[in-house]
C-alpha positions in Angstrom: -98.2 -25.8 -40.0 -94.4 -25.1 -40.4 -93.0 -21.6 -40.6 -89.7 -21.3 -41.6 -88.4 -17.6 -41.4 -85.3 -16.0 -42.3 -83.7 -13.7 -40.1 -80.5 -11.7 -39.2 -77.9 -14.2 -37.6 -76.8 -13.2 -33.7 -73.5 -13.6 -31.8 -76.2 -16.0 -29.5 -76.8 -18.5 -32.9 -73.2 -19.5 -32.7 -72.6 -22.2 -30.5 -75.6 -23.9 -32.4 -74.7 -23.5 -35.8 -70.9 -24.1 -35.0 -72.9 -27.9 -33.7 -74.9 -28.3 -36.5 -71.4 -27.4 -38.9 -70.0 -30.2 -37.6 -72.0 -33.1 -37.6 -70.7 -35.8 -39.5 -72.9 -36.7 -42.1 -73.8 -33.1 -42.8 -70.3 -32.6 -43.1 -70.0 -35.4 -45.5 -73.4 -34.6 -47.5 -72.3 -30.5 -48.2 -68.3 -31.9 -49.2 -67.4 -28.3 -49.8 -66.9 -27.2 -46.1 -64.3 -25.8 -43.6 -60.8 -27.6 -43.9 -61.4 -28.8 -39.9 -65.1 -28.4 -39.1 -64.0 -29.0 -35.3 -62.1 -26.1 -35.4 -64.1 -23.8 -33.1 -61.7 -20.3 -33.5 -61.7 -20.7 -37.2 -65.5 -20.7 -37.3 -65.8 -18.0 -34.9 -63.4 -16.4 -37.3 -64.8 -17.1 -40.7 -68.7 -16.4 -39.3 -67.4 -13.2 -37.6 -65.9 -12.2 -41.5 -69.2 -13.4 -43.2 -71.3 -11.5 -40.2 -69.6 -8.3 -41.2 -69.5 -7.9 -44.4 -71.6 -5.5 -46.6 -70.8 -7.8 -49.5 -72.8 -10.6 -48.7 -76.2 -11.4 -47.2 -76.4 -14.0 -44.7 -79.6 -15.2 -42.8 -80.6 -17.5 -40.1 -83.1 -20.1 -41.0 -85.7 -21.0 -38.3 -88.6 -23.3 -38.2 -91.5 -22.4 -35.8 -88.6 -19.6 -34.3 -86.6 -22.4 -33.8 -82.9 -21.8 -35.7 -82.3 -24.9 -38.1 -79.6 -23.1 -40.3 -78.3 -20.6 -42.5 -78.7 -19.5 -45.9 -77.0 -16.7 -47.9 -76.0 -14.8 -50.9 -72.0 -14.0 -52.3 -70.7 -13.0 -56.0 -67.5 -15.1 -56.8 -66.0 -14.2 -60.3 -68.6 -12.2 -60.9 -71.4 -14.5 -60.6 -74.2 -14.3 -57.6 -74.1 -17.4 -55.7 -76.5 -18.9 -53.1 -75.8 -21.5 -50.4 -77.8 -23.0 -47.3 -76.9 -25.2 -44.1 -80.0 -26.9 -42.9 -79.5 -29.2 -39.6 -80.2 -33.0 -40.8 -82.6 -32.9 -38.0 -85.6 -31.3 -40.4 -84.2 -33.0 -43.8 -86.7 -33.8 -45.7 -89.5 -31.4 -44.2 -89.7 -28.7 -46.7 -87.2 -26.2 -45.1 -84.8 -25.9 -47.6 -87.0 -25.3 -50.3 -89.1 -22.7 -48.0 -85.5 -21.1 -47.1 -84.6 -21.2 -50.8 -87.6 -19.2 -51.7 -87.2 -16.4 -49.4 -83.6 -16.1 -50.0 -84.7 -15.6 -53.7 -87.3 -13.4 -52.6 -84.6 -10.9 -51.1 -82.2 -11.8 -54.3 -83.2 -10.1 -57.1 -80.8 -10.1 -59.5 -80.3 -13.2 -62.5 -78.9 -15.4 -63.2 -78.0 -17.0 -59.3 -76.2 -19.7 -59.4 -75.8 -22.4 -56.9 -73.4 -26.0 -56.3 -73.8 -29.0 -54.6 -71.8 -32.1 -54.7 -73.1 -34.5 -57.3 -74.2 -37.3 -54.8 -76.2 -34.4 -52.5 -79.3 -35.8 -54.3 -81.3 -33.8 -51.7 -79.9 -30.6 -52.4 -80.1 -31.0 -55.7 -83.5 -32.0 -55.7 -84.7 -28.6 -53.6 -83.0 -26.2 -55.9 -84.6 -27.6 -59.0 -87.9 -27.2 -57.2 -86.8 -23.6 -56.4 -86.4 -23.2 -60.8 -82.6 -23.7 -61.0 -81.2 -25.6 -64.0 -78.1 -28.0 -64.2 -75.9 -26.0 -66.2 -72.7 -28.3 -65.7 -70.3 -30.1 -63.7 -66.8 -29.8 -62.4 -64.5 -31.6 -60.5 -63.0 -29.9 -57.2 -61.4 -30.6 -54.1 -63.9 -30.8 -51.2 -62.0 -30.6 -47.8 -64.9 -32.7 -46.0 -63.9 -35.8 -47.8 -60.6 -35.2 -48.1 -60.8 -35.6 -52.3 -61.9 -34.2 -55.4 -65.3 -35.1 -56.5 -68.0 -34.4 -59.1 -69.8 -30.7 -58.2 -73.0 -29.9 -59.6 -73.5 -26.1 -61.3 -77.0 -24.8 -61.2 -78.2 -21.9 -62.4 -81.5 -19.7 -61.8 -82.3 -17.3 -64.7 
């Protein structure tokens, strides 16, 4: 049986997720990503922000204590937001959507809202299992792809 967990994220994750934040089709799949994902100090820099602040939850993901990713929890304009980074290596096997619904276990307050690129089928897919509700589209620049392109809005009430 798979146990995926969520924990606090270490110093000692970092080389890991900084790999798993940079692999190329991931990259492509989440759209909405660092300008340079090979940019090791502005990783460092931007984890070390989201590590420290009170404003923001932010957990490992690991399956069977192995770490596969991150998920969290931010307000932009107002609205509570979630957003997950699961390594392509366990697509498909049920993490996200386990991930998913311990984040919203720890996130109590409605509605959350989430985004994925339009074409991120899978991501998609694991939020509406997780209750959210396509509320909209807009068009937005995503740095992976170098573009603007269709984002999905979902909302959890």
């Amino acid at each position: 049986m798979t146990e995926v967990a969520l924990r606090s994220v270490e110093n000692a994750d970092l080389d890991a997720l900084f790999e798993q934040m940079r692999d190329p089709e991931s990259v492509h799949m989440a759209a909405f990503t660092a300008k340079d994902p090979n940019d090791r100090a502005a990783f460092d820099t931007h984890m070390s922000k989201l590590m420290t602040s009170p404003d923001l939850i932010l957990r490992a993901v690991t399956r069977n204590g192995q770490l596969v990713g991150t998920i969290g929890s931010f307000v932009m304009d107002g609205n509570t937001e979630i957003t997950y980074w699961i390594d392509r290596s366990v697509w498909g096997q049920g993490v996200a959507s386990q991930a998913v619904a311990l984040l919203l276990d720890m996130v109590k307050i409605r509605p959350v809202r989430a985004r994925a690129a339009s074409d991120n089928l899978g991501s998609i897919r694991v939020l509406q299992k997780a209750g959210f509700a396509v509320v909209g589209t807009e068009i937005a620049y995503a740095p992976a792809r170098n573009t603007e392109i269709e984002e999905t809005i979902l909302r959890l009430d």
